[in-house]
N, C-alpha and C positions, 0 to 999 in steps of 0.2 A: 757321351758328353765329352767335349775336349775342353781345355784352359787354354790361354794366348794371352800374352801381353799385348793391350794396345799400342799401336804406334802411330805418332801422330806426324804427319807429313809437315813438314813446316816450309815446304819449297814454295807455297801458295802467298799472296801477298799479304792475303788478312793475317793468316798465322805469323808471318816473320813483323807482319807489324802488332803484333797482340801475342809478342815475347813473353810478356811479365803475365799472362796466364798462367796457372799452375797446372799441372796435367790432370789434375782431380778436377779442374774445372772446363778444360779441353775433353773430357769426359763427359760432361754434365750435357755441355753441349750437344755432343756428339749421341749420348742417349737420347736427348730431348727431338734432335732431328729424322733420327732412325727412327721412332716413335712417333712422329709427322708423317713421317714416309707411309709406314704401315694401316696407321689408324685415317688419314686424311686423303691418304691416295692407295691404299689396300693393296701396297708390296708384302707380299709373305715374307715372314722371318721366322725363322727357327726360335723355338725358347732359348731364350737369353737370359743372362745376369752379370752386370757389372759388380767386380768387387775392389775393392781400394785396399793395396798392400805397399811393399816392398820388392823391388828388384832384387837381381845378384849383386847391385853395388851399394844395396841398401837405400837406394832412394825411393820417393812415393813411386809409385808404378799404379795403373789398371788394368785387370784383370779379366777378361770374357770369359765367364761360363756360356758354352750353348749346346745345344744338341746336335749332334752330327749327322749332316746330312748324305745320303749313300743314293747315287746316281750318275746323269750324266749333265757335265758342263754343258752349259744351253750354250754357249759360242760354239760348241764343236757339233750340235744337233744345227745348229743356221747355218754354218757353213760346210757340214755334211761330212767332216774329218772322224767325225763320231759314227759308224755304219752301222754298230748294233742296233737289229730290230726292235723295233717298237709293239709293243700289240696294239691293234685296232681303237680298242679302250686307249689305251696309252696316248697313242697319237692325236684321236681326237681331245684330249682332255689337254694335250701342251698344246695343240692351235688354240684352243678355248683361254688358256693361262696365258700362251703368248699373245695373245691380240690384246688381252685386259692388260697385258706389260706392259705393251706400246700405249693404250689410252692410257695407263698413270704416270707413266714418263712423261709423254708426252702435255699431258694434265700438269703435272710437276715442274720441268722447264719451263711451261706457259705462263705458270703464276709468279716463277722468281723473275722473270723476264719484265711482268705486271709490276713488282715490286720497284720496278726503276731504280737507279743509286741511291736506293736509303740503308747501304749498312747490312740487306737480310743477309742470311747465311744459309748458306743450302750445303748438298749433298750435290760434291760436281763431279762425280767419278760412277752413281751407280746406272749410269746409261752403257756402261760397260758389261756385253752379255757374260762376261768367262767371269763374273761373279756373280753369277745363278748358277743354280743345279735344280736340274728336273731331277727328282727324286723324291726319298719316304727317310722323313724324322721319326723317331722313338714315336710308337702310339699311330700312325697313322696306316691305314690301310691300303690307299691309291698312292701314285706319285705328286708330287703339284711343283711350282716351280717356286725354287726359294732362293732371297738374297743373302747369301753364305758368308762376303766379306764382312765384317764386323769393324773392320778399322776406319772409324772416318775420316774421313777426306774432304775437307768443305773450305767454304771460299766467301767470297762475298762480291757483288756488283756495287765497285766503288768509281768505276770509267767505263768513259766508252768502249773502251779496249775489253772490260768484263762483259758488257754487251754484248759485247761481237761474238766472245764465245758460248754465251747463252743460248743464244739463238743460233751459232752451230750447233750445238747441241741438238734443238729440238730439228735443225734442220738436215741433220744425219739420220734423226728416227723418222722424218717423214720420206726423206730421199729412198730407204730401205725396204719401202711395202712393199714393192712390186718380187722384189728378190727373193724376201722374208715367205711370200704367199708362194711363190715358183717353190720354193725348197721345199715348204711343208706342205703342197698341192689342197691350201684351202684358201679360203675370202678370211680375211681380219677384216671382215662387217663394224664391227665397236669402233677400230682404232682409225680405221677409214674416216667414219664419219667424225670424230673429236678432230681430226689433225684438221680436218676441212673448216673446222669453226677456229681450229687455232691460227693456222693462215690467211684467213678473215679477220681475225684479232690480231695477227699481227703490224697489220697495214698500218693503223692509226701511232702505232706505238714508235713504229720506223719513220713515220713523217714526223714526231719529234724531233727524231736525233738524225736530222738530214746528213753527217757525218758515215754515221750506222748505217744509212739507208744507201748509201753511194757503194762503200765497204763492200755490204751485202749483196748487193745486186752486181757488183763484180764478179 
């Protein structure tokens, strides 16, 4: 188990405009999201626990307990910087995890996309693979792939300009299956087929914002 202070990004627009939050409460947040992620879209996470202290300079601070996770960075298994052999087992069980990554991602971006500029707040950094690891937590027997960053990073769709990057998002994980399946020499069957109903869904949502839809189609 390692400890970390959280640290909370505040370069994003929500956060520099939602200053007078307190970090116990940029916390609260931040738990309640990661806990969305895992339970409503079944990102693995390591056992965690938020604890509410004090810094070196004495002010409130939050604190991550989790369990450490011992493996390989999934960014460096996709782009193949990573060459340690896998076993048979192994490899089938991270195509199996990796294609369920891409449907909840992909699931996840779709719905805050749905969410139109009401304010929601998501998680816009964990479509980022070098904060996974394939790997085995305390207790577990196989590898599986877990999301390891703990710090969140979250935003909210208040413009069309959050729009646009919403839907890069989802449309970086669909632009990557074909590369994604060449490197790990299998079908993402699951993630295939969700992306195809997300790009059906997206249609109607981009002829609102004929702005977005001109943007995007550039």
């Amino acid at each position: 188990m390692f400890v970390r202070a959280m640290a909370f990004d505040r370069d994003t627009d929500s956060q520099e405009a939602d200053v007078s939050r307190t970090v116990v409460e940029q916390a609260h947040i931040g738990n309640d999201l990661f806990r969305e992620l895992a339970d409503d879209y079944h990102v693995r996470l390591p056992k965690m626990q938020f604890v509410v202290g004090k810094d070196n300079a004495n002010r409130p601070a939050v604190f991550v307990l989790a369990n450490k996770v011992e493996g390989h960075n999934l960014s460096k298994l996709v782009d193949e910087t990573d060459s340690t052999p896998l076993s048979s087992a192994d490899k089938k069980r991270l195509i199996s995890e990796f294609d369920d990554l891409i449907l909840s991602l992909g699931s996840y971006y779709f719905d805050v996309i749905k969410s139109g500029e009401s304010g929601k707040e998501y998680l816009c950094d964990v479509d980022s693979f070098s904060q996974y690891i394939f790997g085995q937590q305390k207790g577990d027997s196989v590898s599986h792939i877990y999301l390891v960053d703990l710090d969140p990073l979250f935003d909210k769709i208040n413009s069309s300009y959050d729009f646009v990057n919403a839907i890069n998002d989802v449309g970086n994980i669909i632009a990557g299956i074909p590369d994604y399946e060449e490197r790990f020499g299998g079908r993402l069957i699951k993630s295939r087929q969700r992306l195809l109903e997300i790009i059906s869904g997206l249609v109607p949502l981009l002829e609102k914002h004929p702005s977005v839809d001109n943007f995007v189609r550039r």
